[in-house]
N, C-alpha and C positions, 0 to 999 in steps of 0.2 A: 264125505264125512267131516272134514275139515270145515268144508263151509258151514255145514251144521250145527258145528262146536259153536263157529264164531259166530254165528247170528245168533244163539240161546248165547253166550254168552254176552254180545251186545245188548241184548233186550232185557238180560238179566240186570244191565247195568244201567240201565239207558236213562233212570233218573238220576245217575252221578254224573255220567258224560253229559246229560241235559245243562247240568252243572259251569263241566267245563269251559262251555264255548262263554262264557261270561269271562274267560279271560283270553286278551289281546294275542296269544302265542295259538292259541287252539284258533278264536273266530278268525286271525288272518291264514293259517294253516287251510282252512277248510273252503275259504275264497278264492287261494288260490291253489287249489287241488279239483274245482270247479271253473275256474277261469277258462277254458280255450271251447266247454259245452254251451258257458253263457255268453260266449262271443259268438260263437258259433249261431245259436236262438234268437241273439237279442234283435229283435228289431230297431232298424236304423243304423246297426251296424255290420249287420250279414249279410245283407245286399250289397257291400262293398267286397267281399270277400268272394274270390277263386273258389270255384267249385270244378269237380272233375264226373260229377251227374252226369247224364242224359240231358235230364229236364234242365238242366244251369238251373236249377233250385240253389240257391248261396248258404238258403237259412235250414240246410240239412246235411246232415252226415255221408260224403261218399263212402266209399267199399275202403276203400284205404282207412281211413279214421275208423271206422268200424272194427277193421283186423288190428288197427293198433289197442282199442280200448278191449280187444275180446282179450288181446295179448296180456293187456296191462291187467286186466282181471285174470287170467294164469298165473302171474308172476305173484300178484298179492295172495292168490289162496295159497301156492308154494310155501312162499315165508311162512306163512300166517301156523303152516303145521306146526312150527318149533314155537313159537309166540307164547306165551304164557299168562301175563295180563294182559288187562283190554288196553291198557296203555301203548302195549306192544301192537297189539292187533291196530289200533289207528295210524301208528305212529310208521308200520309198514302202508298202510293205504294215503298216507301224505305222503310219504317219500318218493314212491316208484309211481302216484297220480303226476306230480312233480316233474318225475322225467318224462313223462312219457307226454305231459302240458309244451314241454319244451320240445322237443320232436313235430307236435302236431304245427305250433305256430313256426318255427322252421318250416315246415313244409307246405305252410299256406303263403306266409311272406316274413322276408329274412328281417324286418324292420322289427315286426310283429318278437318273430323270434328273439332278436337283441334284447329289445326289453320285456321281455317275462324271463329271460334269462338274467338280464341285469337284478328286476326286483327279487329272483331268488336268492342271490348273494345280496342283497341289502337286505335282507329276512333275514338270511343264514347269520349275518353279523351283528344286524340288531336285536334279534326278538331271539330268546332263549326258551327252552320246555322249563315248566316250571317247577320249582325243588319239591320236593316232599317234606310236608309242614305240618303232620298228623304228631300224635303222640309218642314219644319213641322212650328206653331205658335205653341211653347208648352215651358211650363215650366217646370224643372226639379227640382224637392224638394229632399232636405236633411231633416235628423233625425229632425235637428236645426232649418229650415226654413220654414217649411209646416205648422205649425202652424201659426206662426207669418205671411205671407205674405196669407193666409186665411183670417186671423180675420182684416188685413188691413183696407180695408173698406167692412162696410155692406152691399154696394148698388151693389159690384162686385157677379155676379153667376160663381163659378168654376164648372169644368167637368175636376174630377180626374180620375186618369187611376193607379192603383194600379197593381202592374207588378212584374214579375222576370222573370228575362233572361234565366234560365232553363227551364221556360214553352214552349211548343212548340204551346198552346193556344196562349201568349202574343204575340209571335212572328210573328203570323200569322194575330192578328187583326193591329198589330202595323201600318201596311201602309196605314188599315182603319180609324183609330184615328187621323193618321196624315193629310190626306185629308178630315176628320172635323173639324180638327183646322186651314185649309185653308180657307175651305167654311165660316165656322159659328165666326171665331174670331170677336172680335169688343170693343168699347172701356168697355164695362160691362160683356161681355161673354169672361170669358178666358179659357185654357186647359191647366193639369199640367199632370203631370205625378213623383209614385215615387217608386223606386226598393224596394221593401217589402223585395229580398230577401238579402239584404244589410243592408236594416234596419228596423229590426226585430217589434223595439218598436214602431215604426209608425203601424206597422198592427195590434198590442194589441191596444193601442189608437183609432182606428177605426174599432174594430171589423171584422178584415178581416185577415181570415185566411191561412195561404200559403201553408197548405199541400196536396198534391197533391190526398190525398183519398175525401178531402171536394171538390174539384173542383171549387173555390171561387176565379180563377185565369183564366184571367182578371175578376177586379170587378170595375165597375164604379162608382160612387158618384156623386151627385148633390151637392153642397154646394154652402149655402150663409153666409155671415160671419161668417163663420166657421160652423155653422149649417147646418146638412143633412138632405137635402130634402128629397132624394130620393137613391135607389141604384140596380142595375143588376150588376149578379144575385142576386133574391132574397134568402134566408135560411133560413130553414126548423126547427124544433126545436132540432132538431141530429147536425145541424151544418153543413151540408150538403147543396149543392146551388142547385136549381130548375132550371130545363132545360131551356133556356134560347139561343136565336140565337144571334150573335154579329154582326149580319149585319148592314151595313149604316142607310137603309132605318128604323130596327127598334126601331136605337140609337134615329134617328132625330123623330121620331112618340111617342116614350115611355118618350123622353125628354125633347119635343115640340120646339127642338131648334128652327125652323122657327118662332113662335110666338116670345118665346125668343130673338133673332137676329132682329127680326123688331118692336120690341116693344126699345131695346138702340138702334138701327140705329135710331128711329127716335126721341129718348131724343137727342143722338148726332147732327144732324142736325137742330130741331126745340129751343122751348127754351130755352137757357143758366139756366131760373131762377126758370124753371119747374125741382123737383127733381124729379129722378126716385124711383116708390116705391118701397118696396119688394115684390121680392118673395114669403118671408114666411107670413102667413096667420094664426092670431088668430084663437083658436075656439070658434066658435060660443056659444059653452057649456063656456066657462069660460072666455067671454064678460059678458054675463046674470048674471055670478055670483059675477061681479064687481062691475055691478051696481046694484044689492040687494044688497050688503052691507050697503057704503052709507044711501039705503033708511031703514032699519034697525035700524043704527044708529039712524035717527031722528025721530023714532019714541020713540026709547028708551027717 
């Protein structure tokens, strides 16, 4: 069923990704996620290459390459379950085509293997995925400003996007984020966004942690002046974040942005001298115990 999804959704997409490969990150991604099949076929150069055949056929697939690529196709329909965008769906079949490139040319010849394992690290370090460049309603905080324009006024709700450009998670939710800051902006619902991995002491300050073993990357926040409501993913008492899907549908459901969005559309439009109230919400335990005080007092 998974492979299902992903080829209706690849084909649904397949004149954006057409897209893609016009840039230098995707068309050498997809070279060398192909590289050890075209070594493998190319003539003039297969006939130098070990074979473990019957036939000593050079410029064909033994049983070993075969189990590795039946492998490498398990591993990617795995992933591909949680995947969300097509970004994600390729981005798993470059990665683990990748290793499993690196395996094959070790196992034909070590020289082989050296360098396509060289050129992955001079890929890894030069060529980056590229940013999300679409239209976005968002604000960008610094070290300095995320505070102060938070605590601005109280009557504002933000929906922070706590981020690092290393994550290949951020990367991937980024164009979702940004066509919720299209749909849902308005004059009391805004969207920030702010590199964690740049500034460090924003993610102590907010308890969000950037290392890639907790998995706390992307983390969302509710805030009302300056106060968190709410946050995905949630964290476990290890510090560790609980699974969690980043999809639209279960940003706008777990964050009620619809209520949200139509409750200031319509402070905005109705009356000027109606304020809007908050979000945040005494509890009910520690109303009770305000006003037994008080009646305490006068009894004393």
């Amino acid at each position: 069923m998974s492979l299902i999804r992903g080829l209706v959704s690849t084909l649904y997409h397949l004149p954006k990704i057409y897209k893609w490969f016009y840039r230098p990150y995707y068309l050498l991604s997809l070279l060398m996620t192909l590289a050890f099949p075209l070594v493998r076929r190319c003539p003039g150069l297969c006939e130098h290459l070990p074979s473990q055949r019957e036939d000593n056929n050079s410029c064909a697939f033994d049983w070993r390459e075969v189990e590795i690529l039946m492998f490498l196709s398990a591993i990617v329909m795995m992933k591909n379950r949680r995947a969300i965008t097509v970004e994600q769906h390729i981005g798993n079949l470059f990665l683990f085509s990748k290793v499993a490139n690196v395996v094959l040319f070790f196992r034909v010849d070590l020289r082989l293997g050296l360098l396509y394992l060289s050129l992955c690290v001079v890929f890894l370090i030069t060529c980056k995925p590229p940013i999300h460049m679409g239209p976005e309603y968002i604000t960008y905080f610094s070290d300095s400003t995320i505070d102060e324009e938070l605590q601005r006024d109280g009557r504002e709700t933000w929906i922070v996007e706590f981020y690092a450009n290393w994550s290949p998670e951020c990367q991937s939710f980024a164009p979702i984020f940004a066509d919720l800051s299209l749909n849902y902006s308005c004059l009391g619902l805004k969207f920030g966004k702010v590199d964690i991995g740049q500034y460090g002491a924003v993610a102590e300050r907010y308890n969000v942690n950037p290392s890639p073993l907790c998995k706390q990357l992307p983390s969302l926040l509710l805030l009302q002046g300056g106060r968190e409501l709410m946050r995905r993913p949630l964290v476990d008492k290890k510090g560790r974040a609980i699974g969690w899907s980043f999809t639209e549908e279960n940003i706008i459901r777990e964050f009620n942005l619809n209520e949200i969005f139509q409750k200031y559309k319509k402070l905005s439009k109705g009356d000027k001298s109606e304020k809007p109230k908050p979000l945040l919400q005494e509890d009910p335990e520690e109303e009770e115990l305000e006003e037994e005080e008080p009646e305490s007092k006068k009894d004393k």
